[in-house]
N, C-alpha and C positions, 0 to 999 in steps of 0.2 A: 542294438539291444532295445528292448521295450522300456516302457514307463517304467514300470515297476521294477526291472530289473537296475535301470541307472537308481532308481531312489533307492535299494539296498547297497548300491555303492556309496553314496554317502554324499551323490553329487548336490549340490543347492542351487544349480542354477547348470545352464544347456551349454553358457561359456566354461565352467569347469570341465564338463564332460568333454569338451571339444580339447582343451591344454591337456586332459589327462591322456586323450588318443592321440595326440600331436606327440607327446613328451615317449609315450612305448614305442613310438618310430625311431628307426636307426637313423645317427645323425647324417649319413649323406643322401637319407630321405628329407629328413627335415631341410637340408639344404637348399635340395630341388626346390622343394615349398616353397623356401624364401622364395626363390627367383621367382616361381608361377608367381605367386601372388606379390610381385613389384611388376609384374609383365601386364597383370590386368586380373579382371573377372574372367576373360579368355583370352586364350593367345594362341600362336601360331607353333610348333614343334619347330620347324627351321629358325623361327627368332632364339625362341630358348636352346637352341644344339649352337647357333653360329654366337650367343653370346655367352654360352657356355665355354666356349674354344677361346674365346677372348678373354674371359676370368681364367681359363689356366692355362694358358698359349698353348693348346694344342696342335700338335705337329700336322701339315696335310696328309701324312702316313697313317696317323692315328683317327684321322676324323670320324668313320664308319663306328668304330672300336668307343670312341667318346661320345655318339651321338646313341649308336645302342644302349650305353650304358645307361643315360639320362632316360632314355626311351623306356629304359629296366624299372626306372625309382617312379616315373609316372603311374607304371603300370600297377606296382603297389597302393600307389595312391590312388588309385582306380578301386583295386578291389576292396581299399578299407571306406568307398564310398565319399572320398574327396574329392576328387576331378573323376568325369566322363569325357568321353572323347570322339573326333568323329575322324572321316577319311574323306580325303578329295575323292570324289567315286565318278565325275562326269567321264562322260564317255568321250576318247578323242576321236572323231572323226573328219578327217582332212588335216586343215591346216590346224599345225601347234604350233605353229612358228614361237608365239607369245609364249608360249607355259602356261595357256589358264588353266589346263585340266591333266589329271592324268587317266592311268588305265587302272580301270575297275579291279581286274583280273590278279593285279599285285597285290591285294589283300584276302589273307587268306582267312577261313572260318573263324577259327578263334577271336581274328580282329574287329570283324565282322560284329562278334554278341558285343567284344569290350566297347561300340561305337555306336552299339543301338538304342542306347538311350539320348543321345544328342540326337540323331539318326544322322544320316549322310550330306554332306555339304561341298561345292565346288569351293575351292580354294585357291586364288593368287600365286602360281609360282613364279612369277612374271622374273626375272633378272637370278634365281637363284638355281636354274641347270648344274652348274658346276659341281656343288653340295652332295655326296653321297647319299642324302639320303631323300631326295629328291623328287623320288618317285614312291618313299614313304611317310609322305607327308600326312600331318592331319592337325588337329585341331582336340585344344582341351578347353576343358571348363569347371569352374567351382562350382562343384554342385549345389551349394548355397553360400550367397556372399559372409556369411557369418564363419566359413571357415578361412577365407582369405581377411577380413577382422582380426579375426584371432591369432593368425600369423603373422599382419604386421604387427600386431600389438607387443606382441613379445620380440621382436626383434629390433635391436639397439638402431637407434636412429642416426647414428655413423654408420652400419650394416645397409639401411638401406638407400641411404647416399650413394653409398659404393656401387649397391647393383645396380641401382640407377644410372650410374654413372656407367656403367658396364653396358648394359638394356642402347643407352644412347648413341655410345661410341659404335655399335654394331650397326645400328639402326640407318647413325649417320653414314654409314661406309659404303650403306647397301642405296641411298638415296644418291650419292656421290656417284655413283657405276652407272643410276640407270636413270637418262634424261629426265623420263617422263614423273618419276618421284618428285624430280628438284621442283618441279611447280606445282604440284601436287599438294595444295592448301592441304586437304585432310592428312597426308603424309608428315607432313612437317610439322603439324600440328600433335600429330604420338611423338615424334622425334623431343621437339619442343616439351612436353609434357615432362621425359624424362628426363632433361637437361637441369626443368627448372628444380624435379625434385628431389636432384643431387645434386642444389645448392652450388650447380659451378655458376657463380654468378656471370662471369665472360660468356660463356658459351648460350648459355639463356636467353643472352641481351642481345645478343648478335642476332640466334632465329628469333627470338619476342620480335625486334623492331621491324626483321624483317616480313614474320608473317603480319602485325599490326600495322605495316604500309601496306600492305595489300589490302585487307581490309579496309584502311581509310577508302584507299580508291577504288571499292566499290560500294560506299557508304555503311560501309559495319560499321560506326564511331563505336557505339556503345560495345561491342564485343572484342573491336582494338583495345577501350581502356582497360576489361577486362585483362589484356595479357598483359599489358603494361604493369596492371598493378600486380600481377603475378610476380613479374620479374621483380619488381621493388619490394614484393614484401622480402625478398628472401633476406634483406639488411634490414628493412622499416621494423619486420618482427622480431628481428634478433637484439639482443643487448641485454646488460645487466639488469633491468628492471629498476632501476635507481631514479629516484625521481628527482634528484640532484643534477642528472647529468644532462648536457645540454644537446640537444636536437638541431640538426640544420635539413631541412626537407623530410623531416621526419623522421630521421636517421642520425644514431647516436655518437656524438663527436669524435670518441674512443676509433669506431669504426671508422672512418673517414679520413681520422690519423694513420691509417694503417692503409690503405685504398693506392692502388699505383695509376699512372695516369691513363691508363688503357679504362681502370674500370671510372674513373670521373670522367671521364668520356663517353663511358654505356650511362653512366647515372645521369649525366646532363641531357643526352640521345632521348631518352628515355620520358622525362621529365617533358619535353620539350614537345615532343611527339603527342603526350598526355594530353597538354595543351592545346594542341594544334585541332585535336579528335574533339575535348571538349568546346573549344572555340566554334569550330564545324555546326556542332550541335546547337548554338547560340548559348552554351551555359560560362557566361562569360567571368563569374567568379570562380568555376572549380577552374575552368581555364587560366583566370590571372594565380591561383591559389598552387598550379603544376608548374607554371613557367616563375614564379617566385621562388620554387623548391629548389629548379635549377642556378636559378641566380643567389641562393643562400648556401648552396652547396659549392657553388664554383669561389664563391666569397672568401670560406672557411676551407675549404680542402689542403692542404699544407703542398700536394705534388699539382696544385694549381698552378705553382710558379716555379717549375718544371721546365725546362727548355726540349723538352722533349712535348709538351703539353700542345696542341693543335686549339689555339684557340679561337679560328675560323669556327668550330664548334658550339660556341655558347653566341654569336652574333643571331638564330633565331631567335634568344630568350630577347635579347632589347628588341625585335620585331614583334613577337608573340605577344608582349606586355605592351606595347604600342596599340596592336589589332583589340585586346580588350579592352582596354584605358578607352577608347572610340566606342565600346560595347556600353560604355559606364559603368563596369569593373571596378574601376576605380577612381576614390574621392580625393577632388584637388583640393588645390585651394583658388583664392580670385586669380592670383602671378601661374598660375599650369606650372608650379616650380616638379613636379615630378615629372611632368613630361618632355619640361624641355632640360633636367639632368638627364634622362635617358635619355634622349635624341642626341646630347651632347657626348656621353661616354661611347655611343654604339658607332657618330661619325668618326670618333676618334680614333677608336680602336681599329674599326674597320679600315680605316687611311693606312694606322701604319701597316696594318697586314698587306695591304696593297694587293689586293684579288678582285676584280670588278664588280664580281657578280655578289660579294657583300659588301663593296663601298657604295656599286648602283643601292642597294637596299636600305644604305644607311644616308646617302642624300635625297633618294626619294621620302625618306621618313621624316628627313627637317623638313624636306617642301611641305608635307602636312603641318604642320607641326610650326610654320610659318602661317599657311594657311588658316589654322585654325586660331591663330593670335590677332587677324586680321590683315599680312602683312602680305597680299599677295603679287606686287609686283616682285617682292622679293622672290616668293616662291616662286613662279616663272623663271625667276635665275637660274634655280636650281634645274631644272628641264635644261636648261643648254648645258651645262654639268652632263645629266646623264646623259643627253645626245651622244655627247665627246666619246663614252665609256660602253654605254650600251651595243649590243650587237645581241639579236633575239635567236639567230641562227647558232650561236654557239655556246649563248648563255642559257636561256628557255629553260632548258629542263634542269641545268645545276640549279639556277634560283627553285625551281617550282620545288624540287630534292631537299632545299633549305626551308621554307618558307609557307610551304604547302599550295603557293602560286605565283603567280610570277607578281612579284610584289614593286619589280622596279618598273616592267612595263608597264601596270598600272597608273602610274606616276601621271602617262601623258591622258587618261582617262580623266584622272584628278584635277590637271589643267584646263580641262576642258567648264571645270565649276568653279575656280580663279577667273579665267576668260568671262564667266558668264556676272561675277562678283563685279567685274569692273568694266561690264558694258560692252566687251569688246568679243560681238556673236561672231560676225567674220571669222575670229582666229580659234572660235570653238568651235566652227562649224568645220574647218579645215586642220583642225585635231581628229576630229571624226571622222572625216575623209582618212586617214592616215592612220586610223586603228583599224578601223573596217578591211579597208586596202591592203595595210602591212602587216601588223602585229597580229591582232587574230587566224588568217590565215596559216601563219609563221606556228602557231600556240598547238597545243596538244591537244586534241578534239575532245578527248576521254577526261579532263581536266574542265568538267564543265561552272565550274564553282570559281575557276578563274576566268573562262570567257565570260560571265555576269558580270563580273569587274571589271571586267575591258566595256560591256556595251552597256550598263546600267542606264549611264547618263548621255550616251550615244541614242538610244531609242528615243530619251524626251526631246532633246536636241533635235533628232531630226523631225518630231512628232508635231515642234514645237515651228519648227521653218517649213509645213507644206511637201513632211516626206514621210510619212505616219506608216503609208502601205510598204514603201521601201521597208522602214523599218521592221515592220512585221515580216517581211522576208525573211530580211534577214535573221530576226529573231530565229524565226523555223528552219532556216536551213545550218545555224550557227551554235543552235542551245538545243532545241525540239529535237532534228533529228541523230544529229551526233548521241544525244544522251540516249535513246531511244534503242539505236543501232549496237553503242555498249551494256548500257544498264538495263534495258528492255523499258516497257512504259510500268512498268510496276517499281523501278528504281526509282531512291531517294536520294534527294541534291536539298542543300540548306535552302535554296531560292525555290525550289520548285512551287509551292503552296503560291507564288506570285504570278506563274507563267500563265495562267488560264485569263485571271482579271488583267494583266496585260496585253496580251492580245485580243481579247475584246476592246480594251482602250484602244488599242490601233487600230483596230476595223471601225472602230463607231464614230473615231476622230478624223479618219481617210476617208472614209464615205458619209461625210455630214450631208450631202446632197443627192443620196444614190440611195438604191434600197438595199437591203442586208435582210440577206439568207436566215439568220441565226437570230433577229432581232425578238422573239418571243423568250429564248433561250435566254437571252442577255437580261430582257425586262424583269424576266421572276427572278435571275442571278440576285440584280440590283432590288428589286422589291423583300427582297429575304434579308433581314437587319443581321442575320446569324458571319452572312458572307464579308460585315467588314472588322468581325472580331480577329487578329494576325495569330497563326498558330505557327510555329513560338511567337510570343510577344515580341521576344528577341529580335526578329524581322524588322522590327520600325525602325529599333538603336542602328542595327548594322547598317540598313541600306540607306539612312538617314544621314550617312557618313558619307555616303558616295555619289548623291542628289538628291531630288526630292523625297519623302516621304512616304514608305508604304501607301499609309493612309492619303498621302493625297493623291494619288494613282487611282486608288479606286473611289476615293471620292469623284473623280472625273466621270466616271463610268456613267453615275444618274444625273450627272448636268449633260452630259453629251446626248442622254436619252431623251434628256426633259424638252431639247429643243427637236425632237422630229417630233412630225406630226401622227405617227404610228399610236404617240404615247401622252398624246395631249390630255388624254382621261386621268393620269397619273402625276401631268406637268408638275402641280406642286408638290406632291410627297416625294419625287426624287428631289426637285429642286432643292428643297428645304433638307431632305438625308445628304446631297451635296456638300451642301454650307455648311451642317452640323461637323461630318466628315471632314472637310478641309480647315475649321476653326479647331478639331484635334488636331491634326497636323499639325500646322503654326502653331500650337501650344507645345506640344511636342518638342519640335524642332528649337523652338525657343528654352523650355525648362529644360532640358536632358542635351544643352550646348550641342546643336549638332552647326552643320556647316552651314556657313549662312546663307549657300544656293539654297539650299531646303526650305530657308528661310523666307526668302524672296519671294521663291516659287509659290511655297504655300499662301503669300500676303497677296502677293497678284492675282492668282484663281479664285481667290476668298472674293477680293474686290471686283472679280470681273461678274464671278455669280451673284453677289449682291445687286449689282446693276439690272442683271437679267430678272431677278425675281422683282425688281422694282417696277420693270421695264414689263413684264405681263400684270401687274397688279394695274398698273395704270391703264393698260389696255382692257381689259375687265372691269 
């Protein structure tokens, strides 16, 4: 009706007019409505007929009979200008084996005008042949979002739980039948959708975690956390509103008394994963702030102490809180009394579970944890510990499942900066042989966040004994092209923003006597003050943990430059952006307690470049 005609009805607004034409429909119109608008802004006719049959168990006798009938309530809704519609119209020619298309020929005139306002669309019948109505398929739509507004609005929000719940169980049935659904990221993700917003919290948490590990491992963090935090709000949002009542991870005591252990298990999963995503991204307090949530909920949960309760499940949180405590997450005190109660309760725990692959994780985390107290023949012990237990062929992937990487193999990587603490290169240089050799090869290509951790301190190592180009080999055939081959060169890895200023340190440190291809490339890299600002900052704390110092990495870059003769016009401005660059690191490395290789490291390039800038001033 016109302007003028709604303002003699009395309407004061375009949302009245729409409940007044909503409310003159017969209720097993309004019905359909609800469903359309829980299905979407548009949807497909076989989702809403198959989860149609599923809200009222329609017989397979009956299917044709209950799909026309929905088919009937649409078509009102059509003519009173609520949904338009279209028809699969592609032409099949040859092979259908798939079901992408049907035959034009099956829609007759009438259907035709009711579909030309969407106009004609191919449509996906891929797995649903069986379906009577199969081959009259099509496609609706709200002709403006304000009328699918107005029908959720008025519809009780137990109502649309239910269809939700209804919408998913179909969805899930029809992904279950047909391979290519189950991987099918965009698939699982409608499935997902309607899971979360019918509140079954189980069901949610199982696809959430599972499409949010996909995503980590192809560097979505930030769109992982998003589903995480989907799943979580559906308890974080809920509650009395009482500001009396006490919170553990964000979530209201009351609810947690009630929680069985299935769903403290998706909660802590959850939590954990959160962490792991933000960690990734270097944001090391919302990551200590998700892995806290799990350890305060596993604390308080009442079917925590459950014999039914799998508590191999909460052994990330003591790792997770470990990885950012290293980020400087968090504040100790002079005694590391927080770090070494955690390392204490996660060995412990972990012992009596008796499973390798989290006791491997929880005495490689004292050997840190030794390490970092100063005590590192001690920590060496611990490396014959996990020799004993470790096995990469049949643990690798459960740790990396746990942990986000193989956090015990690491262990012999970390040795190799104890080895270097107490002078003893030999037994670091033959660590390195031994990660190179063993472990990485053994490691998951695709998992390139954890081969950095295995060769961090393998590249200086060798770069540092007269094996610089070795290293850059290896770099490129073990980080470079693996990541390249999965993620493409446009994918993102935490380390990546280091891999280009690293291998120029290995070409310009392997060829100190040779000429280089790239050497103008390199000069303006190093002459550009912008290239040793670290984006994340994050990048200095973490890899500061693992050897030397961002920053003194590419501090190297213009000492290594300063001494050819290509660059002798520029000798002192690198020299001196050197020194300046490697006196942050050693500051670094020192305020923000990193490990003391880093430490070392950075005091000895410091003194060796002072020498050299001594050593042309006097020749000058």
């Amino acid at each position: 009706s016109s302007e003028g005609d709604d303002s003699k009805l009395g309407f004061g607004s375009v949302n009245e007019l729409l409940l007044y034409r909503l409310d003159a429909l017969d209720a097993t119109v309004r019905n359909a409505l609800h469903l359309a608008a829980v299905l979407g802004n548009d949807f497909d006719l076989l989702d809403a007929a198959l989860t149609y049959e599923q809200m009222f168990r329609v017989r397979n006798s009956d299917r044709w009979e209950s799909a026309m009938g929905l088919c009937s309530l649409f078509d009102i809704a059509i003519d009173e200008g609520i949904l338009e519609q279209s028809f699969a119209v592609e032409d099949v020619t040859g092979d259908d084996a798939d079901g992408d298309a049907v035959v034009a020929d099956s829609i007759n005139e009438e259907e035709k005008m009711r579909a030309s306002p969407l106009g004609n669309v191919a449509i996906s019948l891929r797995g649903r042949k069986s379906h009577p109505l199969y081959a009259e398929n099509r496609r609706y739509r709200f002709t403006h979002d304000s009328w699918k507004t107005s029908i959720l609005n008025i519809m009780l929000d137990g109502r649309k739980a239910e269809l939700h719940e209804y919408v998913a169980i179909t969805l899930e049935q029809e992904m279950s039948e047909e391979a290519h659904n189950q991987d099918d990221l965009k698939w699982q993700l409608r499935v997902f959708r309607h899971w979360n917003s019918s509140g079954n919290f189980s069901k949610a948490s199982e696809l959430g975690l599972k499409i949010g590990s996909q995503m980590m491992i192809m560097g979505l963090n930030p769109q992982a956390i998003m589903i995480f935090n989907d799943v979580l709000d559906i308890w974080t949002s809920t509650g009395t509103e009482c500001d009396d009542e006490e919170r553990y991870g964000d979530i209201e005591a009351s609810i947690l008394d009630s929680i069985d252990v299935q769903e403290l298990e998706y909660l802590i999963k959850l939590n954990i994963q959160k962490g792991k995503a933000f960690s990734s991204l270097g944001q090391g307090k919302d990551g200590f702030k998700a892995f806290q949530s799990a350890l305060d909920i596993l604390h308080y949960a009442p079917c925590a102490s459950s014999t039914d309760f799998d508590r191999s499940v909460t052994f990330p949180i003591f790792s997770g809180l470990f990885v950012v405590l290293k980020f400087g997450a968090v504040t100790q005190d002079s005694e590391f009394s927080y770090e070494k109660n955690l390392c204490k309760q996660f060995v412990e725990q972990a012992r009596l579970n008796n499973d390798p692959v989290h006791y491997g994780r929880a005495v490689a985390m004292e050997g840190e944890t030794l390490a970092r107290l100063g005590n590192f023949e001690e920590a060496l012990e611990t490396l014959d510990v996990i020799k004993s237990i470790y096995d990469i062929e049949s643990q690798h992937a459960a740790i990396c499942k746990s942990y986000g990487s193989d956090r015990v193999g690491q262990a012999f990587h970390h040795s190799i900066n104890w080895n270097h603490a107490l002078g003893q290169t030999d037994a670091a240089l033959a660590t390195c042989k031994y990660i190179v050799d063993e472990i990485v090869p053994k490691s998951d290509p695709k998992n390139v966040h954890n081969t950095m951790c295995l060769l961090y301190t393998v590249f200086v190592t060798m770069k540092e004994n007269g094996m610089a180009l070795e290293a850059r080999d290896i770099f490129n055939l073990r980080l470079v092209e693996p990541f390249e081959q999965h993620f493409g060169s446009n994918g993102t890895t935490f380390s990546k923003p280091l891999w280009k200023p690293i291998l120029m340190l290995l070409d310009l440190q392997g060829n100190q006597d040779k000429p280089i291809d790239n050497i103008d490339e390199y000069l303006a890299w190093a002459l550009d003050e912008n290239n040793y600002i670290l984006k994340p900052a994050m990048l200095e704390g973490a890899w500061g943990n693992f050897g030397p110092t961002p920053t003194a990495l590419l501090a190297e870059i213009p000492y290594f430059l300063s001494r050819r003769d290509e660059c002798i016009k520029h000798r002192s401005c690198l020299l001196q952006r050197a020194i300046t660059q490697m006196a942050i690191s050693l500051d670094n490395a020192k305020s923000k307690n990193m490990i003391k290789f880093a430490q070392m490291y950075a005091q000895q390039k410091l003194d060796t470049m002072k020498a050299y800038q001594k050593e042309c001033m006097c020749n000058n």
